[in-house]
PQR file with spaces between the fields and no chain letter, atoms N, CA, C, O and H, PARSE charges and radii, in Angstrom:
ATOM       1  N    UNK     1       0.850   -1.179    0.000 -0.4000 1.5000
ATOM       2  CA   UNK     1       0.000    0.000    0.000 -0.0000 2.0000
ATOM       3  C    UNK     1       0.898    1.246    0.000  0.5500 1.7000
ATOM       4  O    UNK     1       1.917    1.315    0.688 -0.5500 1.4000
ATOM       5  N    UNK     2       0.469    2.218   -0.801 -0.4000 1.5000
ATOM       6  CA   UNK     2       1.269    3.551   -0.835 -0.0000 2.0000
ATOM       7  C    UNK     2       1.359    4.301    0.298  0.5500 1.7000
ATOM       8  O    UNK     2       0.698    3.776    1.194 -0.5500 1.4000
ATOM       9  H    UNK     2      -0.358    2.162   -1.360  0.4000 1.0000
ATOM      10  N    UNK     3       1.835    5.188    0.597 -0.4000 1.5000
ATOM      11  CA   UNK     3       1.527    6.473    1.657 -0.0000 2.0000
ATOM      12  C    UNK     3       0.420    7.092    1.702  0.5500 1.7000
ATOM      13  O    UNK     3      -0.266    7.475    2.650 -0.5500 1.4000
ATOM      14  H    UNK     3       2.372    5.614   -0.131  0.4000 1.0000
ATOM      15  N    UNK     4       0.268    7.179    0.299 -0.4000 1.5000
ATOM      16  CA   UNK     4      -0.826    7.984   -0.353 -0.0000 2.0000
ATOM      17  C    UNK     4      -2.294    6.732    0.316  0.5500 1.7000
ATOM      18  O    UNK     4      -3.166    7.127    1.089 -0.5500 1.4000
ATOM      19  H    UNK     4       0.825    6.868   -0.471  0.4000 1.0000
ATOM      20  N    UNK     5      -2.259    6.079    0.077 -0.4000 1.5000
ATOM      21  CA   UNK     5      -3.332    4.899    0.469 -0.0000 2.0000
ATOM      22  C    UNK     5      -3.425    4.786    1.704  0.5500 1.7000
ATOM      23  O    UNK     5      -4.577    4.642    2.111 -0.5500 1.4000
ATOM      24  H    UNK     5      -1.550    5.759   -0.551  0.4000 1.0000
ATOM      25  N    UNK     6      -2.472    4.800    2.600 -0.4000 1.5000
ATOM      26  CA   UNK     6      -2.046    4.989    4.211 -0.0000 2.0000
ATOM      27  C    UNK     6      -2.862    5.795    4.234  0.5500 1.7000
ATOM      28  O    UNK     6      -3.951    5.366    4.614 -0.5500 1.4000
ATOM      29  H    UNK     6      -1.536    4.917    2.269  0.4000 1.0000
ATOM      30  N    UNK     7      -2.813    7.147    3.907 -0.4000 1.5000
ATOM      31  CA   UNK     7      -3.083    8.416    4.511 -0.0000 2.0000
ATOM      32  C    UNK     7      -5.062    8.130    4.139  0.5500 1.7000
ATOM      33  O    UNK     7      -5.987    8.066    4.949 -0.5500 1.4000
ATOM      34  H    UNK     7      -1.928    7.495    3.597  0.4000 1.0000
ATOM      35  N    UNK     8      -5.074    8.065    3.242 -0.4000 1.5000
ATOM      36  CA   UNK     8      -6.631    8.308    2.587 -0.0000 2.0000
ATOM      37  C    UNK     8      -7.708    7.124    3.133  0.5500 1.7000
ATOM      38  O    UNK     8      -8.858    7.413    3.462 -0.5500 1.4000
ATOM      39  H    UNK     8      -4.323    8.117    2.584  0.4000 1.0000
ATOM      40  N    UNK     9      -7.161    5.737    3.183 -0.4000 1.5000
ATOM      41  CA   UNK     9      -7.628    4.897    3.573 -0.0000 2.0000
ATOM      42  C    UNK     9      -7.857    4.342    5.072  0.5500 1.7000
ATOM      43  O    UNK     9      -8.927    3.935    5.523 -0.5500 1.4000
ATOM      44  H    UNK     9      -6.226    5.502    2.916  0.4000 1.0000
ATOM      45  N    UNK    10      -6.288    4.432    5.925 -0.4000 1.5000
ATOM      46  CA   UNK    10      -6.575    4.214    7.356 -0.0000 2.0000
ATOM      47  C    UNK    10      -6.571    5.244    8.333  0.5500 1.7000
ATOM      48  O    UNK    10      -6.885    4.877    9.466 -0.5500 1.4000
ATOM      49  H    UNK    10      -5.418    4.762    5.558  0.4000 1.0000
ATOM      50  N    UNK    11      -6.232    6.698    8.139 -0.4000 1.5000
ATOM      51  CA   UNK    11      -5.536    7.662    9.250 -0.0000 2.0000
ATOM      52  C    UNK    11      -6.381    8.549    8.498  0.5500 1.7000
ATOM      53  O    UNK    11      -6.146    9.633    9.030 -0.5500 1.4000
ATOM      54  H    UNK    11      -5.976    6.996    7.219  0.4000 1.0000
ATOM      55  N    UNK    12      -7.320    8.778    7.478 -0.4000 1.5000
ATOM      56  CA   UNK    12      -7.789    9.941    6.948 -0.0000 2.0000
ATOM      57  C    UNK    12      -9.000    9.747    8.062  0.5500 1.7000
ATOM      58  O    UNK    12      -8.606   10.670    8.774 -0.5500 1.4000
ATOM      59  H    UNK    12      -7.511    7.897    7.045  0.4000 1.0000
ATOM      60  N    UNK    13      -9.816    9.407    8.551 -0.4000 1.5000
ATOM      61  CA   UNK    13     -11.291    9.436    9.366 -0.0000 2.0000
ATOM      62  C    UNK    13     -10.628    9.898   10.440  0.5500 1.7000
ATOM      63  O    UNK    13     -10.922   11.067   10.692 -0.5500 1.4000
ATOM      64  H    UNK    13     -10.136    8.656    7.973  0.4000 1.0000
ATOM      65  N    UNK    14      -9.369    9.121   11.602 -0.4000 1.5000
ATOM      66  CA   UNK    14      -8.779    8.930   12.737 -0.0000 2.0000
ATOM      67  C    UNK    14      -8.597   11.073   12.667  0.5500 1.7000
ATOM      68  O    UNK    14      -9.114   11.907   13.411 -0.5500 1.4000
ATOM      69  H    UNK    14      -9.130    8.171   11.398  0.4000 1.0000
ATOM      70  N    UNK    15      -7.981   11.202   11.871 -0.4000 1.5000
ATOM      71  CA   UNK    15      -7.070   12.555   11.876 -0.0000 2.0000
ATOM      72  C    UNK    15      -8.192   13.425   11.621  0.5500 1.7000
ATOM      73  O    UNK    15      -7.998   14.501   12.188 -0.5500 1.4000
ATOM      74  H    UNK    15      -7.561   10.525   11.267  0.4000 1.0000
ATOM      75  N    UNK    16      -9.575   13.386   10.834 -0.4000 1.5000
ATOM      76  CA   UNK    16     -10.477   14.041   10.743 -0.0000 2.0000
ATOM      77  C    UNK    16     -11.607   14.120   12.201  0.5500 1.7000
ATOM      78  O    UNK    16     -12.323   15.098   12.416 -0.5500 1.4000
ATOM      79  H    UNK    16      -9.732   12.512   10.374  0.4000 1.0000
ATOM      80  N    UNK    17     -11.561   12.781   13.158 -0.4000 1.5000
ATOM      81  CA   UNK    17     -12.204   13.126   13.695 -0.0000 2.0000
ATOM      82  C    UNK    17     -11.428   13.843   14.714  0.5500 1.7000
ATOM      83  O    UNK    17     -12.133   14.749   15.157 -0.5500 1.4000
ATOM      84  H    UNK    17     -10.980   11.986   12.984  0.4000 1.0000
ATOM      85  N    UNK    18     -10.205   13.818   15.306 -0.4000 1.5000
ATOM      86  CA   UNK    18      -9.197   14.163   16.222 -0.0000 2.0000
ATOM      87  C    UNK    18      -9.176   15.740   15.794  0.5500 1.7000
ATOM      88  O    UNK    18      -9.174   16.307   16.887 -0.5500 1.4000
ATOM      89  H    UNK    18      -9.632   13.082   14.946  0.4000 1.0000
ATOM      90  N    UNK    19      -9.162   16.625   14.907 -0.4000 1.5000
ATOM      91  CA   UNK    19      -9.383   17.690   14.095 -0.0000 2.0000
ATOM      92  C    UNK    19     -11.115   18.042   14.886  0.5500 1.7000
ATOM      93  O    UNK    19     -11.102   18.747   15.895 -0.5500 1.4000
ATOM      94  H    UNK    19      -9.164   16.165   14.019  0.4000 1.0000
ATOM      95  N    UNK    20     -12.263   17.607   14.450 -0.4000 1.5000
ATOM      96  CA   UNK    20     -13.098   17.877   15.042 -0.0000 2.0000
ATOM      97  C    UNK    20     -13.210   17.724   16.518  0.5500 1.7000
ATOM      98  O    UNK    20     -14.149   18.411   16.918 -0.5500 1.4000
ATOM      99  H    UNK    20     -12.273   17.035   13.630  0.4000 1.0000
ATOM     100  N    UNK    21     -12.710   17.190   17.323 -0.4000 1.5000
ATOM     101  CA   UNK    21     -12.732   17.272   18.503 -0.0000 2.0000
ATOM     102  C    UNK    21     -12.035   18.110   19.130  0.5500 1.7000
ATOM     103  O    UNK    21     -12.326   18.488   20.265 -0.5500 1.4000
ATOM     104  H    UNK    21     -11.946   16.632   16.998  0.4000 1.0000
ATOM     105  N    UNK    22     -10.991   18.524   18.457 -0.4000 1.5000
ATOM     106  CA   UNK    22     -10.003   19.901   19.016 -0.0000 2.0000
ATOM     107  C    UNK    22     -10.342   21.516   18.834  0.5500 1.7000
ATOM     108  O    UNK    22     -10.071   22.596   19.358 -0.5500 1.4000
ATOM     109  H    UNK    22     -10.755   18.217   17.535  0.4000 1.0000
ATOM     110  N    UNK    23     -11.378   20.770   17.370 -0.4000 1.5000
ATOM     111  CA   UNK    23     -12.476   22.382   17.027 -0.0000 2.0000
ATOM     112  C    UNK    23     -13.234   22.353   18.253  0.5500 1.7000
ATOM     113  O    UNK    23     -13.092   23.369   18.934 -0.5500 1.4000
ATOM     114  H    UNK    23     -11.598   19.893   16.945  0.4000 1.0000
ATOM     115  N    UNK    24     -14.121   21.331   18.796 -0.4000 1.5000
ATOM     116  CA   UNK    24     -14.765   21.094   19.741 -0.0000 2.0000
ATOM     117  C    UNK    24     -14.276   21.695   20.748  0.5500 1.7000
ATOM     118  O    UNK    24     -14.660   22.860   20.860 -0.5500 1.4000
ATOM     119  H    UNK    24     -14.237   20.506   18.243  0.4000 1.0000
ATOM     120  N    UNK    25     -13.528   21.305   21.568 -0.4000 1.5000
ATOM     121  CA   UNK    25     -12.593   21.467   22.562 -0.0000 2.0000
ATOM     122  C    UNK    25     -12.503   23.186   22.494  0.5500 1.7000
ATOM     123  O    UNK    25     -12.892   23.751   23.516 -0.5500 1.4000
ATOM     124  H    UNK    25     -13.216   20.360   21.477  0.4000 1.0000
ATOM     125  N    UNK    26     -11.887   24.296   21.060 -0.4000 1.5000
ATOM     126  CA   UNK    26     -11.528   25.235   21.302 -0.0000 2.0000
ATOM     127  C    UNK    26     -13.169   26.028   21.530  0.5500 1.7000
ATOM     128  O    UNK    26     -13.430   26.902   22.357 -0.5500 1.4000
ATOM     129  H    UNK    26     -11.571   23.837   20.230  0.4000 1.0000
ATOM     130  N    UNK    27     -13.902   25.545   20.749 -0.4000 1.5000
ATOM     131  CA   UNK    27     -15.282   26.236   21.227 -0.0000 2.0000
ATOM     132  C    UNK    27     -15.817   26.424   22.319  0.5500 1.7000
ATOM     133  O    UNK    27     -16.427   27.417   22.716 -0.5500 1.4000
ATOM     134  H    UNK    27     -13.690   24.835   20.077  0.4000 1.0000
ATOM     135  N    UNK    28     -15.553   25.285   22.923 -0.4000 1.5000
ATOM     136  CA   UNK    28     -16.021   25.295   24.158 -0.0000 2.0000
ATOM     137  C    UNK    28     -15.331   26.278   24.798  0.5500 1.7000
ATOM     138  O    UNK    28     -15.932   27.296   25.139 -0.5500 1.4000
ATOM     139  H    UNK    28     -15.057   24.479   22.600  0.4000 1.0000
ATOM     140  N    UNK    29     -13.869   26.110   25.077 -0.4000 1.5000
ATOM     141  CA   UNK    29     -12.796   27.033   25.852 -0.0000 2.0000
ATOM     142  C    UNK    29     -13.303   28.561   25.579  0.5500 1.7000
ATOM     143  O    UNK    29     -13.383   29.340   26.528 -0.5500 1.4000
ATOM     144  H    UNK    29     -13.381   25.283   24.801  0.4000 1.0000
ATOM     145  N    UNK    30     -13.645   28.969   24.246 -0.4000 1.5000
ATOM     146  CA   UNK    30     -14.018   30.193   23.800 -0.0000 2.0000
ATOM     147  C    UNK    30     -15.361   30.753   24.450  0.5500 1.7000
ATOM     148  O    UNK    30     -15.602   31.877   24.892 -0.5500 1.4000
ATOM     149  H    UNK    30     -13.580   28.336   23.474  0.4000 1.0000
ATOM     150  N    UNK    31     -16.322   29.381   24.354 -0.4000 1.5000
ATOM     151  CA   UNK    31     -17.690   30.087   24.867 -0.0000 2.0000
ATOM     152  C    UNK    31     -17.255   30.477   26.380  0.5500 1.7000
ATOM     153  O    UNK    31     -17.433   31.621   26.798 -0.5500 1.4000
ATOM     154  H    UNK    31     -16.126   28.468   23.995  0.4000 1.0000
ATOM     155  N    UNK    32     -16.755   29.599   27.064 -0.4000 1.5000
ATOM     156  CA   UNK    32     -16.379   29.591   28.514 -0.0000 2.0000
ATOM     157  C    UNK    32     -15.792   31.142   28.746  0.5500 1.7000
ATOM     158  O    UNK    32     -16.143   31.864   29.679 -0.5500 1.4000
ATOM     159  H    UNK    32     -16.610   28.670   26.724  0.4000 1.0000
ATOM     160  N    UNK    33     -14.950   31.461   27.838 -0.4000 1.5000
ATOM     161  CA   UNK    33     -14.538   33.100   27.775 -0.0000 2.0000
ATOM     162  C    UNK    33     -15.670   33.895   27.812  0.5500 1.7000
ATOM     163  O    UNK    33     -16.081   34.551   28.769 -0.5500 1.4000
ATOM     164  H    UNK    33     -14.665   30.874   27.080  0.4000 1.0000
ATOM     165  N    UNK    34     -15.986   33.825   27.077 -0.4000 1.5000
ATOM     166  CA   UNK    34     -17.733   34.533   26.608 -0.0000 2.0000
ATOM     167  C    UNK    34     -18.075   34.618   27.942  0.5500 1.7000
ATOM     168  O    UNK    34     -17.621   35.373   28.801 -0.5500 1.4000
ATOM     169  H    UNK    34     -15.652   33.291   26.300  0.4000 1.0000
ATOM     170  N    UNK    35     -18.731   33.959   28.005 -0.4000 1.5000
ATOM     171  CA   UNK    35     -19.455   33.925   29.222 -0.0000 2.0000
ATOM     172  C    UNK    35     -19.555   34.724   30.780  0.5500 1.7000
ATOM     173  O    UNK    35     -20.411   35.110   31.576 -0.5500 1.4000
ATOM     174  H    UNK    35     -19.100   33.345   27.307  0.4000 1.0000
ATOM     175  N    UNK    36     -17.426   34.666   30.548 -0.4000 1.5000
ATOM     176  CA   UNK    36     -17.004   34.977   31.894 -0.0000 2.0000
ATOM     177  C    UNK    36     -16.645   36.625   31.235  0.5500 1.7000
ATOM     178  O    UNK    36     -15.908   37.193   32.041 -0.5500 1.4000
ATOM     179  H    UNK    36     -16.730   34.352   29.902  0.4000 1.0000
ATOM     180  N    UNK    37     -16.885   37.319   30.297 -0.4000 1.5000
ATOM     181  CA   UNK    37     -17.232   38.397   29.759 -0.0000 2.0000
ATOM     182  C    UNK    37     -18.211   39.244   29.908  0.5500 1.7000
ATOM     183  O    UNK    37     -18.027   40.460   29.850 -0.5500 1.4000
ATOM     184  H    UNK    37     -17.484   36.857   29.643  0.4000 1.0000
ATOM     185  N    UNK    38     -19.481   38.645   30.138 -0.4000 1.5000
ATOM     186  CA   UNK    38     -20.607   39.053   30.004 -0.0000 2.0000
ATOM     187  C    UNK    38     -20.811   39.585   31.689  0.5500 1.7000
ATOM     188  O    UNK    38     -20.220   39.143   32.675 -0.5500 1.4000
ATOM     189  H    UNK    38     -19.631   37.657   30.185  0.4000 1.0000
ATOM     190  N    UNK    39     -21.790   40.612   31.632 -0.4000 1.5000
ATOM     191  CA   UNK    39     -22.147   41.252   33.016 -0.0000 2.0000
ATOM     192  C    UNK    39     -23.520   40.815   33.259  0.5500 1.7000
ATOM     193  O    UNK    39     -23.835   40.245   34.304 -0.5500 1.4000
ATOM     194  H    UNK    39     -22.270   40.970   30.831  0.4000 1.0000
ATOM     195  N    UNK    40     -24.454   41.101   32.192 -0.4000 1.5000
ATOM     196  CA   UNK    40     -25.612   41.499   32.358 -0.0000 2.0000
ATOM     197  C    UNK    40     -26.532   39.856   32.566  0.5500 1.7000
ATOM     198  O    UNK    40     -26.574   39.223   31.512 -0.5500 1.4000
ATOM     199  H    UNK    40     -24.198   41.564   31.343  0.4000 1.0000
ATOM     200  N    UNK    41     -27.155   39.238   33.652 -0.4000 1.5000
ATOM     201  CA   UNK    41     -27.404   38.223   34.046 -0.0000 2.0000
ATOM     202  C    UNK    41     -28.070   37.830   32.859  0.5500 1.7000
ATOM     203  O    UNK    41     -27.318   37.134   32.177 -0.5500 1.4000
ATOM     204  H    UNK    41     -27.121   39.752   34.508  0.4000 1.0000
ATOM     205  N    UNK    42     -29.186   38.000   32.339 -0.4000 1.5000
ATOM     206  CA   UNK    42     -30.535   38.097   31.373 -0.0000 2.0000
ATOM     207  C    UNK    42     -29.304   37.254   30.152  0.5500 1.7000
ATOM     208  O    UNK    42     -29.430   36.119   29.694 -0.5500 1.4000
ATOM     209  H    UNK    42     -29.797   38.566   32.893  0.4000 1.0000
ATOM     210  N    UNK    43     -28.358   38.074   29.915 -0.4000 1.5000
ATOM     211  CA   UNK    43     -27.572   38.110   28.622 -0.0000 2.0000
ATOM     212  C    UNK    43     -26.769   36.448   28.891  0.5500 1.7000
ATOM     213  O    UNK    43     -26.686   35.471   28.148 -0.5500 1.4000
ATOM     214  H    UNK    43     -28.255   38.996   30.287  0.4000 1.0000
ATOM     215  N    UNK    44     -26.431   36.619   29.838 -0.4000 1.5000
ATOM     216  CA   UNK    44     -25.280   35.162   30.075 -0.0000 2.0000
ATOM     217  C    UNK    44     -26.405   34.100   30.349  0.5500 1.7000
ATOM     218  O    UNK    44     -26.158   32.932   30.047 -0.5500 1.4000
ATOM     219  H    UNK    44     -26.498   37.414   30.442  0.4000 1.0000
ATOM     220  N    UNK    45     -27.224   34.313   30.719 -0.4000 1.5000
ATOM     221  CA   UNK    45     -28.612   33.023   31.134 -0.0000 2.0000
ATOM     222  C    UNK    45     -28.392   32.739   29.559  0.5500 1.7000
ATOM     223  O    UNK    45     -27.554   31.935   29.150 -0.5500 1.4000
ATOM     224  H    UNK    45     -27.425   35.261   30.964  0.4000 1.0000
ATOM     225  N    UNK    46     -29.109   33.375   28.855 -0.4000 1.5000
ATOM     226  CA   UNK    46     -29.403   33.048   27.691 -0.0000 2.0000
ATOM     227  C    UNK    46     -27.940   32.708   26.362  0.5500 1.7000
ATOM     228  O    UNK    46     -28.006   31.920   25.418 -0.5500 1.4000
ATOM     229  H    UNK    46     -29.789   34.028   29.187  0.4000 1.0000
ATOM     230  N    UNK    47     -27.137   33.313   26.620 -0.4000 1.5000
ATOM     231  CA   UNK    47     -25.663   32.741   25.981 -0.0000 2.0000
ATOM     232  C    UNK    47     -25.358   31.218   26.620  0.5500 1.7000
ATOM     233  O    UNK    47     -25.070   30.269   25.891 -0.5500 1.4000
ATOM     234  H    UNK    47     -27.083   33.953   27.386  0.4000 1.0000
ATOM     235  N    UNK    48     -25.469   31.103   28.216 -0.4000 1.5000
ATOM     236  CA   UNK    48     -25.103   29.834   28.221 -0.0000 2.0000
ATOM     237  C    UNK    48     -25.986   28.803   27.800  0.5500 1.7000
ATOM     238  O    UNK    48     -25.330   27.790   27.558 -0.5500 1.4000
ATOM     239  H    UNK    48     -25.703   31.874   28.809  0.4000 1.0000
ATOM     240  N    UNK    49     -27.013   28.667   27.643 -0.4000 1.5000
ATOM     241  CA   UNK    49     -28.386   28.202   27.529 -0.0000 2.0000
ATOM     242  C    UNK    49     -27.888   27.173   25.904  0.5500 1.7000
ATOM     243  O    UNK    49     -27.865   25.953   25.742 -0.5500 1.4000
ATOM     244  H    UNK    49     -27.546   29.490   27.839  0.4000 1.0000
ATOM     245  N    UNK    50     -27.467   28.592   24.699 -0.4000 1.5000
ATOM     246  CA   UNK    50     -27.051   28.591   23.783 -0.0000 2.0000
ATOM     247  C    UNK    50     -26.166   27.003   23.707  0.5500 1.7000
ATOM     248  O    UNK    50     -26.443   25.935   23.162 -0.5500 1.4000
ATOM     249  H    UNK    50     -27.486   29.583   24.831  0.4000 1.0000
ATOM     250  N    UNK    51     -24.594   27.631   24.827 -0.4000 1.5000
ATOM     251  CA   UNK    51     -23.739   27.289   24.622 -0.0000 2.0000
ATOM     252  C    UNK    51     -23.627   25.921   25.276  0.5500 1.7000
ATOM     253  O    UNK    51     -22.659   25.228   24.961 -0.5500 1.4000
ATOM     254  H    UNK    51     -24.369   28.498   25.270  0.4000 1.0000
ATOM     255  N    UNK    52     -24.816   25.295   26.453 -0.4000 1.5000
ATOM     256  CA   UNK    52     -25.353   23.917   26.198 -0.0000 2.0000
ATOM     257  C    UNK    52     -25.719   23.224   25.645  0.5500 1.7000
ATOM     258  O    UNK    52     -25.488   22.024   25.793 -0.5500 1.4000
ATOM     259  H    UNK    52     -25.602   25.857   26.709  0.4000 1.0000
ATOM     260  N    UNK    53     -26.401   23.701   24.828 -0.4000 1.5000
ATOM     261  CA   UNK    53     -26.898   22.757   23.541 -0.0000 2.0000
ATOM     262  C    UNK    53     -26.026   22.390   23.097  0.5500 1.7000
ATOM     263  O    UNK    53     -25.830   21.176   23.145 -0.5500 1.4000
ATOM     264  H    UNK    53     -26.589   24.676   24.708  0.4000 1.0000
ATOM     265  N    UNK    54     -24.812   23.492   22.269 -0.4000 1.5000
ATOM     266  CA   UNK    54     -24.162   22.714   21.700 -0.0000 2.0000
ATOM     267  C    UNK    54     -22.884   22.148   22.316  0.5500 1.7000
ATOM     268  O    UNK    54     -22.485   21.167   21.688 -0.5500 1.4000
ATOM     269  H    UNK    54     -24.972   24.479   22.230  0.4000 1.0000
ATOM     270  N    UNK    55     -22.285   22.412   23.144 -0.4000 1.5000
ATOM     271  CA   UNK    55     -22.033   20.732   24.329 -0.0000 2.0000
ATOM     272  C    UNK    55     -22.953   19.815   24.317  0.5500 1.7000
ATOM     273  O    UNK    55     -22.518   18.703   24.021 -0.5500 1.4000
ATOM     274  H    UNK    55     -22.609   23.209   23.654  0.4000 1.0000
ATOM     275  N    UNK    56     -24.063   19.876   24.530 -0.4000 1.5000
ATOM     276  CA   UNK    56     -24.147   18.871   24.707 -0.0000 2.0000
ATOM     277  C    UNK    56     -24.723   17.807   23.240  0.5500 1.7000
ATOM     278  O    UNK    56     -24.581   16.589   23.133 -0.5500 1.4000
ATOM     279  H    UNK    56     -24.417   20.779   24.770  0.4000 1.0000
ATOM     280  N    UNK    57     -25.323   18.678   22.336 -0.4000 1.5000
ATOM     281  CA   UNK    57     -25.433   18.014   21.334 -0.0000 2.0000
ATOM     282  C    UNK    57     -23.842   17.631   20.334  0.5500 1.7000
ATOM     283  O    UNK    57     -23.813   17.194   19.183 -0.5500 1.4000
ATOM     284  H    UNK    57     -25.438   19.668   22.423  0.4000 1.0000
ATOM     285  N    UNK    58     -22.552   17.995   21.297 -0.4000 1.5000
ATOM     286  CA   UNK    58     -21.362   17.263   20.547 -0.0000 2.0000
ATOM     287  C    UNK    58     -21.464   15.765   21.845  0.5500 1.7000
ATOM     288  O    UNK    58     -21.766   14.695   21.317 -0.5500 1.4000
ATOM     289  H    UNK    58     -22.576   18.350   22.232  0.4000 1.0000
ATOM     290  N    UNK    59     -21.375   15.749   22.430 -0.4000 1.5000
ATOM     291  CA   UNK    59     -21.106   14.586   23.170 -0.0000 2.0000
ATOM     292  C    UNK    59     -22.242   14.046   22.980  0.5500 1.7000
ATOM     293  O    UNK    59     -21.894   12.970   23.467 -0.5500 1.4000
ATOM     294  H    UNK    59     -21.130   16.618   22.859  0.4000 1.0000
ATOM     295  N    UNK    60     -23.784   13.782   22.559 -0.4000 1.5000
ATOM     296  CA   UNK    60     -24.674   13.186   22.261 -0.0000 2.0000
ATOM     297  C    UNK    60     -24.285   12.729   20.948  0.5500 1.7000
ATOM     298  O    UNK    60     -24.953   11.725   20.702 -0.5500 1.4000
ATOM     299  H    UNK    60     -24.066   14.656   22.163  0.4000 1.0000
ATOM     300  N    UNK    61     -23.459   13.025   19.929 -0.4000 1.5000
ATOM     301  CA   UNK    61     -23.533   12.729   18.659 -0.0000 2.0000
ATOM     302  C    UNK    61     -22.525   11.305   18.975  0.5500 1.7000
ATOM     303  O    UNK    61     -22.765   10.181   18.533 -0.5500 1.4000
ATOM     304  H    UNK    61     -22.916   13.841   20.129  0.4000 1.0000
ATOM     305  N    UNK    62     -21.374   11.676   19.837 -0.4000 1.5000
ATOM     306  CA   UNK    62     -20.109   10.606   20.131 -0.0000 2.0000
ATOM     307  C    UNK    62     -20.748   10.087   21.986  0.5500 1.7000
ATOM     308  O    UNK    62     -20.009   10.214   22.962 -0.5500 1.4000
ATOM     309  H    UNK    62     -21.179   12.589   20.195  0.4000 1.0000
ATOM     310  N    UNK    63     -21.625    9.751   22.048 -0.4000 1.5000
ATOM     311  CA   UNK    63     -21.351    9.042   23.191 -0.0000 2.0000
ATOM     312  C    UNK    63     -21.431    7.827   22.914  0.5500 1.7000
ATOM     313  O    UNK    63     -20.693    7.246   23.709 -0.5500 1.4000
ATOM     314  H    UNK    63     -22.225    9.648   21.255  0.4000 1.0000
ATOM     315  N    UNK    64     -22.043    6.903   22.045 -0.4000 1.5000
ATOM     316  CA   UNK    64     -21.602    5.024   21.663 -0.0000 2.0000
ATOM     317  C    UNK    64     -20.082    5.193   22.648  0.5500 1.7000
ATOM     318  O    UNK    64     -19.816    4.649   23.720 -0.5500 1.4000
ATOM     319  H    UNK    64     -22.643    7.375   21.399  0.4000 1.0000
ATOM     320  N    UNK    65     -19.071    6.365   21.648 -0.4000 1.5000
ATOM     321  CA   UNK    65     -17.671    5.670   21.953 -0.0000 2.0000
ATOM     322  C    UNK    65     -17.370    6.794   23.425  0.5500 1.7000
ATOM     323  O    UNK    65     -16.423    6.320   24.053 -0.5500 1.4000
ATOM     324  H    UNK    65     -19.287    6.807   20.778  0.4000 1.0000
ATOM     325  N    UNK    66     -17.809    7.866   23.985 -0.4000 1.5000
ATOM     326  CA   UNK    66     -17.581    7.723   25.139 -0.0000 2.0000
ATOM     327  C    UNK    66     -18.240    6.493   26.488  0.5500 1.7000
ATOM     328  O    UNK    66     -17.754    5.954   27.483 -0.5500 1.4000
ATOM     329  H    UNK    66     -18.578    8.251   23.476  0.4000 1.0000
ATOM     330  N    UNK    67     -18.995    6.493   26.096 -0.4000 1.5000
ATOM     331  CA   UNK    67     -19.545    4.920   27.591 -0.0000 2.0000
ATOM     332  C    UNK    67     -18.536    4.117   26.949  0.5500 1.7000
ATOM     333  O    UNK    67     -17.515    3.932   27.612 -0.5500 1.4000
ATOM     334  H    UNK    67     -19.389    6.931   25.289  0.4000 1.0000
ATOM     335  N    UNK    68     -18.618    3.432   25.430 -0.4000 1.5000
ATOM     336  CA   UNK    68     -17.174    2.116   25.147 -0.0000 2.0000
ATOM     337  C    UNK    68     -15.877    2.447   25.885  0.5500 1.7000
ATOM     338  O    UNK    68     -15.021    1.566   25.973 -0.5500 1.4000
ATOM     339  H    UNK    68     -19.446    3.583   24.891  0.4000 1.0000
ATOM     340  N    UNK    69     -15.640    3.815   26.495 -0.4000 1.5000
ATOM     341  CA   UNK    69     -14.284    3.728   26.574 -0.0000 2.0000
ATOM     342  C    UNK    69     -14.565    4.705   28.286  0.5500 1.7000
ATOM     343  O    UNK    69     -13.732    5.385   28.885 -0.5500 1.4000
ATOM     344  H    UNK    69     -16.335    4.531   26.424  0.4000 1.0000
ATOM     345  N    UNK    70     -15.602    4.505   28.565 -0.4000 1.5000
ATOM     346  CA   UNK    70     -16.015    4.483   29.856 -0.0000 2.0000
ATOM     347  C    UNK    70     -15.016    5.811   30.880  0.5500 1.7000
ATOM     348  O    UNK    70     -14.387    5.944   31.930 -0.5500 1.4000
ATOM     349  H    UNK    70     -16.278    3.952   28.078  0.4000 1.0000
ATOM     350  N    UNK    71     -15.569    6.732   29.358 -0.4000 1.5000
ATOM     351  CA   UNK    71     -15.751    8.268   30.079 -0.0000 2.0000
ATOM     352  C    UNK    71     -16.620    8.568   30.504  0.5500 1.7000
ATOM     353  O    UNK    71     -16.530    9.429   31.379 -0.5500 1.4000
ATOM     354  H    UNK    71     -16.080    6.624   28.505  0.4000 1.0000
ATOM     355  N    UNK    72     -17.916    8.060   30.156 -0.4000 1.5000
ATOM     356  CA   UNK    72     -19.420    8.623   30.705 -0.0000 2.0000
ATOM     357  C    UNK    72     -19.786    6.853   31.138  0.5500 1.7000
ATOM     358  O    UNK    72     -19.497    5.755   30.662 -0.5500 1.4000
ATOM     359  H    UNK    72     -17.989    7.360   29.445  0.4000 1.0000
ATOM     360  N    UNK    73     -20.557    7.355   32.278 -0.4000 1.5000
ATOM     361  CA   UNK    73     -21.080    5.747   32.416 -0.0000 2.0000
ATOM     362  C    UNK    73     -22.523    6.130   32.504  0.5500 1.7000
ATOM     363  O    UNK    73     -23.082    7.217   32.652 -0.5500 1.4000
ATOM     364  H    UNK    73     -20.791    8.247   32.665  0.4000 1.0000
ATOM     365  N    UNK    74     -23.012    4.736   32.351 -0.4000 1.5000
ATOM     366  CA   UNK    74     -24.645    5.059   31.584 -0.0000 2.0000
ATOM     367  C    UNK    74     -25.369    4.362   32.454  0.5500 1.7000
ATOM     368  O    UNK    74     -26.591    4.294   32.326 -0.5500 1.4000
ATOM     369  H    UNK    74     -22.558    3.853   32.231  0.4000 1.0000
């Protein structure tokens, strides 16, 4: 098998999802900034509100393989 076949065939998904999880990861870190930015109660209720969903709709999309690897237990 080539490099080229290496790359596209076994390590292209691995490296794409490791890539999305680090986007993940910086969003979160960012909203967490946000947040600790904001003064006005009304404003941060409703930013974090936001910024649950999408936490939690990333770890709802991958939890099969968090419980398999028994980061979350169910």
């Amino acid at each position: 098998m080539s490099a080229y076949d290496v790359n596209m065939l076994a390590t292209s998904d691995l490296i794409q999802g490791l890539a999305m999880a680090y986007a993940e990861r910086r969003a979160v870190d960012c909203c967490i900034d946000f947040l600790n930015g904001i003064s006005a109660a009304h404003d941060k209720n409703v930013m974090s509100a936001v910024f649950r969903v999408f936490a939690v709709d990333s770890i709802k999309r991958d939890l099969s393989f968090y419980i398999q690897e028994k980061a979350i237990k169910p």
